[in-house]
N, C-alpha and C positions, 0 to 999 in steps of 0.2 A: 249816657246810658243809665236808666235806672233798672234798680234792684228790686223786689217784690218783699215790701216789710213784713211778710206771712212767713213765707216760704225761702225769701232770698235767689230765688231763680228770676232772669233777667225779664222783664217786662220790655214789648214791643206796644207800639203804635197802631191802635184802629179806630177807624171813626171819633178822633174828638180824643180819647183818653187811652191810658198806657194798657194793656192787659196781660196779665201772669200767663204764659204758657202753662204751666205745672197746674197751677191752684185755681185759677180763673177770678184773680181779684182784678179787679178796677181802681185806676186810679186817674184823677183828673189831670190832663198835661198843663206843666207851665210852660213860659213863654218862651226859656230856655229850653223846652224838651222837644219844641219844634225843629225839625231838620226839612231843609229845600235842597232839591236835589236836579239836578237837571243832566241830561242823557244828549249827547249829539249826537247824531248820527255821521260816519264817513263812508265817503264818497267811494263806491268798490267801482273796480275796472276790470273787467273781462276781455281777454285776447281771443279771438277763435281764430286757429290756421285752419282755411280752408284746402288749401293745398298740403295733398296728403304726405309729396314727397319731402315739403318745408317741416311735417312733423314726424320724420321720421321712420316711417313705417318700411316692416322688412318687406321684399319683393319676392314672387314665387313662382315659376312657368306652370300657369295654370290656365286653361282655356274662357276665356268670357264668353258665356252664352249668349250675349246681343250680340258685336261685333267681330266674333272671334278670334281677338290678341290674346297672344300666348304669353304675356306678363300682367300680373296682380298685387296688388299689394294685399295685406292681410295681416288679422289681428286677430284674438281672442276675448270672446267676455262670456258671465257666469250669469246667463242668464234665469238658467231653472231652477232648481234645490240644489244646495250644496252637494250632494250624494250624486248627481247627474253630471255625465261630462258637461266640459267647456263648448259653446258655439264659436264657430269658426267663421269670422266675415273676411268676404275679397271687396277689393273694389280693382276696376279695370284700370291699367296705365294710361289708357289710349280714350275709351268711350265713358268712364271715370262713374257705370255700371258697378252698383256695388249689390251683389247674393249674399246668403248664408248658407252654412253645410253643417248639419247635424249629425252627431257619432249615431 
C-alpha cells in the first residue's frame, strides 16, 4: 500500500501508475506495487421442490374452478406496493390448477 507524498492519503492503482484519491497526483508503480489477484468462481446448486405438499404448504377447502376439488393449497406474496394488500395464490390438490384472488 502506498501513501500520497503531497497529501498522505492512500494512493490506488490505474492504468500503469498509483493515483491520489484526495489530490490527484501520479505516481509511477514499481514492481513491488503490483498486485495479481485472481477470483474463482463456485459452483451454486439450486433444489426446486416441485411438489407442493413436499414444501410444505398450508391446505384450505376452497373450490378449484377446473376440476372442482374442494382442497387447495395456498400461500401469499406482495405483489403490488407495499400499501396494497397481499395476493393470495391456490393451487388444486388433485388437478395441481393453480389461480390468484385479489382483496
Amino acid at each position: 500500500m502506498e501513501f500520497c507524498p503531497d497529501c498522505k492519503s492512500i494512493m490506488v492503482p490505474s492504468e500503469g501508475v498509483l493515483v491520489c484519491r484526495r489530490c490527484g497526483k501520479k505516481v509511477e508503480m514499481k514492481k513491488s506495487d503490483i498486485i495479481v489477484s485472481k477470483t474463482e468462481q463456485r459452483e451454486r446448486t439450486m433444489t426446486v421442490i416441485e411438489d407442493s405438499e413436499a414444501a410444505g404448504l398450508p391446505t384450505t377447502k376452497y373450490k378449484c374452478p377446473e376440476c372442482g376439488n374442494d382442497t387447495a393449497y395456498w400461500w401469499l406474496r406482495q405483489l403490488r406496493s407495499a400499501d396494497e394488500s397481499e395476493v393470495r395464490f391456490f393451487r388444486c390438490t388433485k388437478c395441481n390448477f393453480t389461480w390468484r384472488e385479489y382483496d
